[in-house]
N, C-alpha and C positions, 0 to 999 in steps of 0.2 A: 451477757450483760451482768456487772457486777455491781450492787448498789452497797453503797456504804455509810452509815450512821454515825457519827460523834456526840459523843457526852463527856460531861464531867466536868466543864472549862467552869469556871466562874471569877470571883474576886477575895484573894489572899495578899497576907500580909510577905515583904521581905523576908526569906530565910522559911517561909511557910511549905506545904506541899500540896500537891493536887494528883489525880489521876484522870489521865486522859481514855475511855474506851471508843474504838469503833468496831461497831457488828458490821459484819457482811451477807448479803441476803444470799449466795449462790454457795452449794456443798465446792463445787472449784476451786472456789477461795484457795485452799490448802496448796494449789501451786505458782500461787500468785507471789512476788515477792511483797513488803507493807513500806509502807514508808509513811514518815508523817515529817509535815513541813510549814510553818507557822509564814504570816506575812500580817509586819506592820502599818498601820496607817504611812502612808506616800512612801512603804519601800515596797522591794520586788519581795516574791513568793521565797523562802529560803528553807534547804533543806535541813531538817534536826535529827531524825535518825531513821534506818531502814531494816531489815531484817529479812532474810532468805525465806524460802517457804519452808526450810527443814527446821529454821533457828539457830544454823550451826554459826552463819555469818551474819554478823552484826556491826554496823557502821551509825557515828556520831558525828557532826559538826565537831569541830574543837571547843567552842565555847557552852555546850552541855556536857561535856566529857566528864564520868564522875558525879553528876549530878541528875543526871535523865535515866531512862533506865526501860528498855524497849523489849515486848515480849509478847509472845500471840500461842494462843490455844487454837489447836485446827478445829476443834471440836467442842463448844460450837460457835466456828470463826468469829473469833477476834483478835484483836490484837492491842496491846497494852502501852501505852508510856508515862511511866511516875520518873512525874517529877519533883525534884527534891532540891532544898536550898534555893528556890526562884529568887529572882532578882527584879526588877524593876524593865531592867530589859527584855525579860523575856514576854511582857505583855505583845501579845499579840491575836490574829484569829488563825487557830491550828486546826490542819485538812489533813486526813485519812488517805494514802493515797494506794492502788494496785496495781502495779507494775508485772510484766512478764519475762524481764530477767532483771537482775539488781543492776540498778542505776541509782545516782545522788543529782540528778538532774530532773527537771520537774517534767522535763515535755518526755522524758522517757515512762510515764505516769498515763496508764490507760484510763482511770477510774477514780476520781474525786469524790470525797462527802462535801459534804454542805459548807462546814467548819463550825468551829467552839470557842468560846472567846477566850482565854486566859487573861486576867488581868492582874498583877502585880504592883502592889501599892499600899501604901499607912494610912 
């Protein structure tokens, strides 16, 4: 079992930045792939970026490309996404998520955090 923690989310301005962490309770972690995937009020869960367990591969949505920025220390497990230049759109609540081979699909996601709200607004 893999438990996973999210911090960081709060309420910034347009063009502002945040950083998203989540801990993971299990030494394992390190072969798990991360991914993290944000879901708005009445839309579906949607994927923003993922990362291999080594870090070598790393996948974005297109409309963070550039602007997100996804990273993980094995040691001790977490893994990271700053983000930069937010928009109004990206308000959302963003999930941690631990996958056992990389997938950009939700249900290929063994292990959910709670989630983190980002809010994006003046």
């Amino acid at each position: 079992q893999v438990q996973l923690v999210e911090s960081g989310g709060g309420l910034v301005q347009p063009g502002g930045s945040l950083r998203l962490s989540c801990a993971a309770s299990r030494r394992t972690f390190m072969s798990y792939y991360m991914g993290w995937f944000r879901q708005a009020p009445g839309k579906e869960r949607d994927f923003v970026a993922a990362i291999s367990w080594n870090g070598e591969s790393i996948y974005y949505t297109d409309s963070v490309k550039g602007r997100f920025t996804i990273s993980r220390d094995n040691a001790p497990n977490t893994v990271t996404l700053q983000m930069n230049k937010l928009r109004p759109e990206d308000t959302a609540v963003y999930y941690c998520a631990a996958a056992r081979r990389v997938t950009t699909v939700s249900t290929g996601y063994d292990y959910w955090g709670q989630g983190t709200q980002v809010t994006v607004s003046s």
